[in-house]
C-alpha positions in Angstrom: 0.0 0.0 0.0 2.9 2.7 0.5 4.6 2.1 -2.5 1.3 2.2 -4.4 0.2 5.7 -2.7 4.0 6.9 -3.2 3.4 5.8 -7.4 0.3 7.4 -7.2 1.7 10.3 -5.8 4.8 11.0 -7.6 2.4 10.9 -10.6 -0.2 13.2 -9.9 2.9 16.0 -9.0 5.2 15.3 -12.1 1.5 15.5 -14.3 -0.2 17.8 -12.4 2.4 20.6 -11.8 1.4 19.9 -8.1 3.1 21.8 -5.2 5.6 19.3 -3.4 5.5 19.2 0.3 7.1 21.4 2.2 9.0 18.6 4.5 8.8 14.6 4.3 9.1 12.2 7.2 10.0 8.4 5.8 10.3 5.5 7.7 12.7 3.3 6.9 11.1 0.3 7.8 8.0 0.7 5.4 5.5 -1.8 4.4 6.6 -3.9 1.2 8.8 -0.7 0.8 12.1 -0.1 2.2 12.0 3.7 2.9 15.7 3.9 1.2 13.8 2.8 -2.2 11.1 5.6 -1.6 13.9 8.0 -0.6 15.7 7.0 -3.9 12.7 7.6 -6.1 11.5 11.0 -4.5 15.8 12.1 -5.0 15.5 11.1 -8.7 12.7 13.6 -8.8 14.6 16.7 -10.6 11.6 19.3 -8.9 11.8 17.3 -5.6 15.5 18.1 -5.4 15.4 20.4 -2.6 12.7 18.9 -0.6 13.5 18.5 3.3 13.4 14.5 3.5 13.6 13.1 7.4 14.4 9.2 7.8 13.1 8.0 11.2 13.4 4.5 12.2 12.8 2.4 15.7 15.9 -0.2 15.3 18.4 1.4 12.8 22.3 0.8 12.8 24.7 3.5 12.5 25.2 1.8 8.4 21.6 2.6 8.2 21.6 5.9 9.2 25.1 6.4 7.1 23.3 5.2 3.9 20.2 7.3 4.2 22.3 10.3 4.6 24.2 8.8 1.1 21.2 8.1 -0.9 19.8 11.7 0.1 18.4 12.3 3.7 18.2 15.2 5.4 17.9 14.1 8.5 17.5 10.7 10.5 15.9 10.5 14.0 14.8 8.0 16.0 11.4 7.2 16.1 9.0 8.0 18.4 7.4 5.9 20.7 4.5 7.7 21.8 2.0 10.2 20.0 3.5 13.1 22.5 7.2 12.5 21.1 5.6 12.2 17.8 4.1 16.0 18.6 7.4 16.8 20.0 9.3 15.2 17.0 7.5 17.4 14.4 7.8 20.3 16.0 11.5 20.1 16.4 11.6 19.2 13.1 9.6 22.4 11.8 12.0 24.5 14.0 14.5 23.4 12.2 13.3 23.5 8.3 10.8 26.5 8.8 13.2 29.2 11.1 11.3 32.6 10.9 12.9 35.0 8.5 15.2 37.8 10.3 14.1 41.1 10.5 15.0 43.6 7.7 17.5 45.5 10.5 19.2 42.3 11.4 20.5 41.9 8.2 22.3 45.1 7.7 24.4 43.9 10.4 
């Protein structure tokens, strides 16, 4: 089912002249999907090139995390156990991709 919605997806945005999202969480571990295949796909994606793309996996090995960063991940976290780190996860995550703009004064400095 994710790698059918992920198809489905990436072709409604390359024929729809859809907005991409503005960040992606993947886990790695996906259903019938490895998220490094999905991750793959989405990098081969010329319009999708600067997309913020999060890995998050429960059990991951240091190799793991090495190749997502390799095959194009932005990030890789650990993932959450509760829906309160999940809360906590994605607003971290925001905080870090989304940073308000500076003010107009702070950049004459």
């Amino acid at each position: 089912a994710d790698a059918e919605a992920m198809q489905l997806w990436l072709r409604h945005f390359a024929h729809n002249d859809a907005r991409p999202p503005d960040l992606l969480l993947i886990n790695l571990r996906l259903p019938k999907l490895m998220g490094w295949a999905m991750l793959r796909k989405l990098r081969l994606q010329p319009q999708l090139s600067t997309l913020p793309i999060v890995v998050y996996s429960a059990h991951y090995t240091q190799q793991e995390v090495q190749m997502s960063y390799l095959i194009g991940a932005n990030s890789f976290v650990a993932k959450p156990q509760t829906v309160d780190q999940f809360v906590e996860l994605l607003t971290a995550q925001f905080s870090l991709w989304f940073k308000p703009p500076l003010p107009a004064e702070m950049h004459a400095a």
